[in-house]
Structure formats: C-alpha cells, structure tokens
C-alpha positions in Angstrom: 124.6 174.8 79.5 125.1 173.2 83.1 122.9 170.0 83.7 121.4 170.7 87.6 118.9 167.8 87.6 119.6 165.1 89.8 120.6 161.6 88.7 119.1 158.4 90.1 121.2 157.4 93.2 122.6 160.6 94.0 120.1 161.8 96.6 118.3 159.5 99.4 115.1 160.0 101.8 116.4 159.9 105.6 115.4 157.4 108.1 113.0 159.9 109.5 111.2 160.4 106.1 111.1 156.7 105.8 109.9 155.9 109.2 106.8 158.4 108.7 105.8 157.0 105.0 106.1 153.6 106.1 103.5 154.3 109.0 101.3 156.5 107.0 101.2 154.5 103.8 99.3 151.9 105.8 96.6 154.3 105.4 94.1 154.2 102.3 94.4 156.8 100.1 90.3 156.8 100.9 91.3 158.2 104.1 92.6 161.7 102.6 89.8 161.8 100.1 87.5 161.6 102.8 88.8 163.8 105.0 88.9 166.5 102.9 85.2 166.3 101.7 85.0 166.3 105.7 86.5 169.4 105.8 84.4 171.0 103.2 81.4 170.1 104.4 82.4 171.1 108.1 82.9 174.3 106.2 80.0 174.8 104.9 78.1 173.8 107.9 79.8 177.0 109.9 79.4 179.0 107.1 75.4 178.6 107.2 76.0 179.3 110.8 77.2 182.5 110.4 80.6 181.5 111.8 83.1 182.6 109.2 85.8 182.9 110.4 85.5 179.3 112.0 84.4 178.6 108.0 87.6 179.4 106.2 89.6 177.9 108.7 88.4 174.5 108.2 87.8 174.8 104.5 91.3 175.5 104.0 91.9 172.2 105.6 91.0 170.6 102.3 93.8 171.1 100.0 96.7 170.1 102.1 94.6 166.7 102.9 94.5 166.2 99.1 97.8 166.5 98.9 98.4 164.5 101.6 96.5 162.0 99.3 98.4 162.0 96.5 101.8 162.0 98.1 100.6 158.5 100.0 99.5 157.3 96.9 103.2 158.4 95.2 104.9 156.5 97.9 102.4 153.3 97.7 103.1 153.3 93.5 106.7 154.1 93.5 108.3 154.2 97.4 110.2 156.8 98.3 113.6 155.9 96.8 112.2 153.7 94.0 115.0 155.0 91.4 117.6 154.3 94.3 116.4 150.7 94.3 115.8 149.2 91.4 119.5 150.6 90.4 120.5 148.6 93.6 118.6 145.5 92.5 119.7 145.7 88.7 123.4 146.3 90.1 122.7 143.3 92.4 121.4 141.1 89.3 
C-alpha cells in the first residue's frame, strides 16, 4: 500500500501565511474566546428582539472565532513550520 502522508521538510507555509500568523499570533488566544461569547450573546440579544434573521447571522459567528482560537494557539505552541525547523536546527547541530 502507497504511503501519501507527508514527511517533515517536504512541504513549507508561504511568506504570506507567515506574514499573517506572525501579526495575529501577537494576539491572546483570550481575544478569540471572547469574541465568540460576544457573538453569542449578541445573538441572543437579537433573538429576544424578535430579529432572527439578524440572530443567526451573528451566532454563527462563534464557531469560526473558536477556531480562529485554536489555530493561534497551534501557531503560538508549535509555529507554523515547527517540524521544518527543528530538522534545520538538528541538521545545523
């Protein structure tokens, strides 16, 4: 059977993915958490109102701001090409 997976040093982020993590990782990973608690209470807020449409709009805002969360905290633990550099600093060594 064929082995698809990729293999540490075979695949790198471009300079635009870079560029963006490095801005938004300055960010805390608070930030995300909060706004999507934000956005669900924003929801519910519209949703008393009798605007619903406005309501599930919002609320769907939550999930991709959690995700947006977890990803910043992925590139905070491990950086984007973390397998790519320790290889280079253990090739280095």
């Amino acid at each position: 059977m064929t082995d698809y997976r990729v293999g540490k040093g075979e695949a790198r982020e471009d300079q635009v993915t870079s560029a963006i993590e490095k801005v938004t990782s300055q960010a805390p990973s608070s930030l995300y958490l909060g706004l999507a608690l934000g956005s669900m209470a924003v929801s519910v807020a519209l949703q008393l109102s009798n605007r619903k449409h406005e309501s599930l709009f919002i609320g769907q805002w939550a999930a991709p701001f959690l995700l947006m969360g977890i990803y910043n905290k992925m590139v905070k633990q491990h950086g984007s090409d973390a397998s790519n550099q320790s290889s280079d600093y253990s090739q280095a060594a």
